[in-house]
N, CA and C of each residue as an Amber inpcrd file, in Angstrom:
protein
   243
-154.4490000  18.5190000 195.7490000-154.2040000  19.8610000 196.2400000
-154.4110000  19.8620000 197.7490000-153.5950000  20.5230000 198.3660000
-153.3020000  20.4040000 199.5420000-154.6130000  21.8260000 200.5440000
-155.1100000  21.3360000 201.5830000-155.9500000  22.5750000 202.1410000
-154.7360000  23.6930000 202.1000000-153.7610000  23.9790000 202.5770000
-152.8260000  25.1790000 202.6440000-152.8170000  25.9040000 201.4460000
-152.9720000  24.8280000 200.3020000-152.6920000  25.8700000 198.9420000
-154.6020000  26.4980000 198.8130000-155.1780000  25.8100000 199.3730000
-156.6440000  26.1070000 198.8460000-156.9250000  27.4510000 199.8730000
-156.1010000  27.7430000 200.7600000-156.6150000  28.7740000 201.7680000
-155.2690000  29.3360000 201.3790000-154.3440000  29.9120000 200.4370000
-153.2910000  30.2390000 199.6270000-154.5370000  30.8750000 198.7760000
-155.1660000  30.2860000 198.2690000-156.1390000  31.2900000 196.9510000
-156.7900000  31.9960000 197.0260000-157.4460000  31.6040000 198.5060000
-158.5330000  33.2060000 199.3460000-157.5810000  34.0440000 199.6240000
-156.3080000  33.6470000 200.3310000-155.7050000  35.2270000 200.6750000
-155.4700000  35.7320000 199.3090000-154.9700000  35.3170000 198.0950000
-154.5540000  35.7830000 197.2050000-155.2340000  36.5050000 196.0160000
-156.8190000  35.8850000 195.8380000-157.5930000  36.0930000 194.9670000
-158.9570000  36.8270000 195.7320000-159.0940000  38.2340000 194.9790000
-160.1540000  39.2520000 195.8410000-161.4250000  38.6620000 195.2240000
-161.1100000  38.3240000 193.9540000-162.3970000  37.4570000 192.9940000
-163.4270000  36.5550000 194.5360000-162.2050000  35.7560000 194.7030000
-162.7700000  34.4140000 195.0780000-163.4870000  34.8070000 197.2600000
-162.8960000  36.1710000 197.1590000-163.0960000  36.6590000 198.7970000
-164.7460000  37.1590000 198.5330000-164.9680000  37.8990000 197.2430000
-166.1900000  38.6710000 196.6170000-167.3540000  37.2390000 197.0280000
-166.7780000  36.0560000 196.2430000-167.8630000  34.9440000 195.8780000
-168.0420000  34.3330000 197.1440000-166.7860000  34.2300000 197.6880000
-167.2710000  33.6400000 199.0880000-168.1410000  34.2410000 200.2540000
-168.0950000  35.4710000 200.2780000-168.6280000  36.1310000 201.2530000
-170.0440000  36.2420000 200.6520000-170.2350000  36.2360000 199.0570000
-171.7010000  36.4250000 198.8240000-172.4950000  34.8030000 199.2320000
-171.8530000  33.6200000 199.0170000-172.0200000  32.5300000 199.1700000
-172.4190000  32.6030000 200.9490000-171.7990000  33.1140000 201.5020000
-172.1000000  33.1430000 203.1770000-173.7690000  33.7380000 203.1380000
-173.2090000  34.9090000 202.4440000-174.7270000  35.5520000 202.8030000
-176.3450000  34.9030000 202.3980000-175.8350000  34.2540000 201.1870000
-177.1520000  33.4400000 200.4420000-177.4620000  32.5350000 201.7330000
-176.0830000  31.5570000 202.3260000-176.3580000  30.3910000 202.9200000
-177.5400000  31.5130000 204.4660000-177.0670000  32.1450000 204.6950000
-177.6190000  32.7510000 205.9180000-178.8650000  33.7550000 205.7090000
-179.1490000  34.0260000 204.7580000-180.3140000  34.7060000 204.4570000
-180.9890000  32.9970000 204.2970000-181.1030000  32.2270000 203.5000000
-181.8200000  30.7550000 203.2550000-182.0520000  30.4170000 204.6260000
-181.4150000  30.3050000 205.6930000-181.7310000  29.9970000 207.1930000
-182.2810000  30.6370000 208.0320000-182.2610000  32.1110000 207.4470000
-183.4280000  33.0160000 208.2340000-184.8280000  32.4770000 207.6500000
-184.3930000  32.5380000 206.2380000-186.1460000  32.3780000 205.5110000
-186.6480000  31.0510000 206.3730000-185.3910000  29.8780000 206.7040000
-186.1400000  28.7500000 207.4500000-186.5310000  29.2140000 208.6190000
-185.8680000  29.7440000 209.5120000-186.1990000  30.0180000 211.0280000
-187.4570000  30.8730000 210.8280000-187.8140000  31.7760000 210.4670000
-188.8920000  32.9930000 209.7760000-190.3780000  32.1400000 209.6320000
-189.9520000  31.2660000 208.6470000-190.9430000  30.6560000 208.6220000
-191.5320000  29.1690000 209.8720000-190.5050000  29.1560000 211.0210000
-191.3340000  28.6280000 211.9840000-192.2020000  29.2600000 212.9050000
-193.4060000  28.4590000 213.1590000-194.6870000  29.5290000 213.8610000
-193.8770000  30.6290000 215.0330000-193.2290000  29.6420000 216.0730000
-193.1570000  30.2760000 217.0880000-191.9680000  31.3310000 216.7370000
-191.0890000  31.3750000 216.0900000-190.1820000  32.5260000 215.4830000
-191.2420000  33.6990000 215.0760000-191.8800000  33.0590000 214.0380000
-192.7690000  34.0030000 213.1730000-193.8660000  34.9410000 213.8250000
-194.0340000  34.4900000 215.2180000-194.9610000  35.0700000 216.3920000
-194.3090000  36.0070000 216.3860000-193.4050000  35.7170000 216.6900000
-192.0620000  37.1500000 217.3770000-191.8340000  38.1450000 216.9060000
-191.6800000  38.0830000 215.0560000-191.1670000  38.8320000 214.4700000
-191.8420000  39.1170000 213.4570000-193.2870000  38.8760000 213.2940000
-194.2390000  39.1150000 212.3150000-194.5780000  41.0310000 212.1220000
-194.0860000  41.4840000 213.2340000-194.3850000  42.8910000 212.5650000
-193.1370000  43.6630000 213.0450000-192.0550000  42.9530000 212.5810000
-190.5590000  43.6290000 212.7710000-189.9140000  43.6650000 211.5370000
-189.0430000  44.2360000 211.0570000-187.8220000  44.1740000 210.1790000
-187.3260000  42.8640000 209.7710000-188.0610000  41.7830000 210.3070000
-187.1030000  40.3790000 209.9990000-187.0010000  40.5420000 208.3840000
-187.9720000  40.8330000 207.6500000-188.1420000  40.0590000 206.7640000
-187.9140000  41.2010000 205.3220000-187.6820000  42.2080000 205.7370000
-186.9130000  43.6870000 205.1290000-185.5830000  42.4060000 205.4840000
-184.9860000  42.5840000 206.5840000-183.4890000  42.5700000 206.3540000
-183.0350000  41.1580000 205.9320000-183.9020000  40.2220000 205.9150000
-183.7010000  38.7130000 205.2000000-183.4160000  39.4760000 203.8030000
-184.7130000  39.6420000 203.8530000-184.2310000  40.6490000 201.5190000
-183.5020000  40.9380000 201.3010000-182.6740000  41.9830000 201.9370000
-181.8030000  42.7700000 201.7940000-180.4910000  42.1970000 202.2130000
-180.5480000  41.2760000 203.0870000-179.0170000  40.6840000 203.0630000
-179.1010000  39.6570000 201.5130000-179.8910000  39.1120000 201.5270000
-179.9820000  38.6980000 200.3610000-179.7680000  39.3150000 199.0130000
-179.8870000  40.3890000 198.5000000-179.8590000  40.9800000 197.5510000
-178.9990000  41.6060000 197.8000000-178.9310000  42.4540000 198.6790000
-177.2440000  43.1870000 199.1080000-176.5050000  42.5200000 199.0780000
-176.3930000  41.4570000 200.1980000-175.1560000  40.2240000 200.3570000
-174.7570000  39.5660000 199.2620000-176.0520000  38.7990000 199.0040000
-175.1940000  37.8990000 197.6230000-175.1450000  38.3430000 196.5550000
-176.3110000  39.2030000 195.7140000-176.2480000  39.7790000 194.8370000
-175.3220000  40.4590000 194.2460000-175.5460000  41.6890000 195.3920000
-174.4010000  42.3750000 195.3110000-172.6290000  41.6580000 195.3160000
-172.7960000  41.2080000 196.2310000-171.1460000  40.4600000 196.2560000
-170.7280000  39.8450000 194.8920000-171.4540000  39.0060000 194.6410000
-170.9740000  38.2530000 193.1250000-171.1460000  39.2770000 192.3560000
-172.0380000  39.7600000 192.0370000-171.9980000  40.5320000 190.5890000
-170.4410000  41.8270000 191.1310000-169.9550000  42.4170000 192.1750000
-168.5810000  42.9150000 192.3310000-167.7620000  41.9150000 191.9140000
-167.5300000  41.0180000 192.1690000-166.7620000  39.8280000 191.9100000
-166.9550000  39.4960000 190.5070000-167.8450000  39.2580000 189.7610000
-168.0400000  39.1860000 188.3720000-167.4970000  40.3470000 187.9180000
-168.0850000  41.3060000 188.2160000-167.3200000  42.3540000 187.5440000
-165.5070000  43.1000000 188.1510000-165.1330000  42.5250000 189.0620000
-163.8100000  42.5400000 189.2210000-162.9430000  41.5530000 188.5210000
-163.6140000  40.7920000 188.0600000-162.9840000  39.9180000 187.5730000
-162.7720000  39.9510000 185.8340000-163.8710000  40.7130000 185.3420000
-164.5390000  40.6270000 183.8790000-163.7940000  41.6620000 183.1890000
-163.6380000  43.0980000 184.2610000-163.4060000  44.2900000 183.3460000
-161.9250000  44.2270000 182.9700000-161.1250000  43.8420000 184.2240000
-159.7020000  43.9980000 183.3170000-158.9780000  42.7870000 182.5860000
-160.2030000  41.9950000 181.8070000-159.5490000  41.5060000 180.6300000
-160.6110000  41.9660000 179.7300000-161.5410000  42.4220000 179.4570000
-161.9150000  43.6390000 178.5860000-161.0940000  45.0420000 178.5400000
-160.3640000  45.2800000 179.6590000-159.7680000  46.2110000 179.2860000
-158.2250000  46.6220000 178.7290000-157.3860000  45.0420000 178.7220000
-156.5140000  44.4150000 178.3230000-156.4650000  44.2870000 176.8250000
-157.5470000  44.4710000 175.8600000-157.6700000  43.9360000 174.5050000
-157.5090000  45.6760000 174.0900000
């Protein structure tokens, strides 16, 4: 399979735009939790929002994204029968 057809399936499939973008967010919430947890970061931002909005992209971002995507994907062949 050729890259053209594989970037053919993101424009085409909203499923696979849902999973990818939640996949971004996991990868980038996981790299805050790393940066977060170095001292001299953690100086900085120990009594800020870092670590509210690490969560929350996390649970918003990926959570949320896949389970839309699961469920864009799920209901209309349950609703097909």
């Amino acid at each position: 399979m050729k890259m053209g057809m594989k970037c053919a399936a993101i424009k085409t499939s909203i499923v696979l735009r849902f999973v990818l973008v939640g996949a971004f967010c996991y990868l980038l919430s996981n790299l805050l939790g790393i940066a977060g947890a170095l001292r001299s970061i953690n100086e900085v931002t120990l009594f800020t929002v870092f670590a509210l909005a690490e969560t929350n992209l996390h649970l918003y971002g990926f959570l949320g994204m896949v389970a839309a995507g699961g469920i864009y994907y799920i209901v209309p062949r349950l609703s097909e029968s």
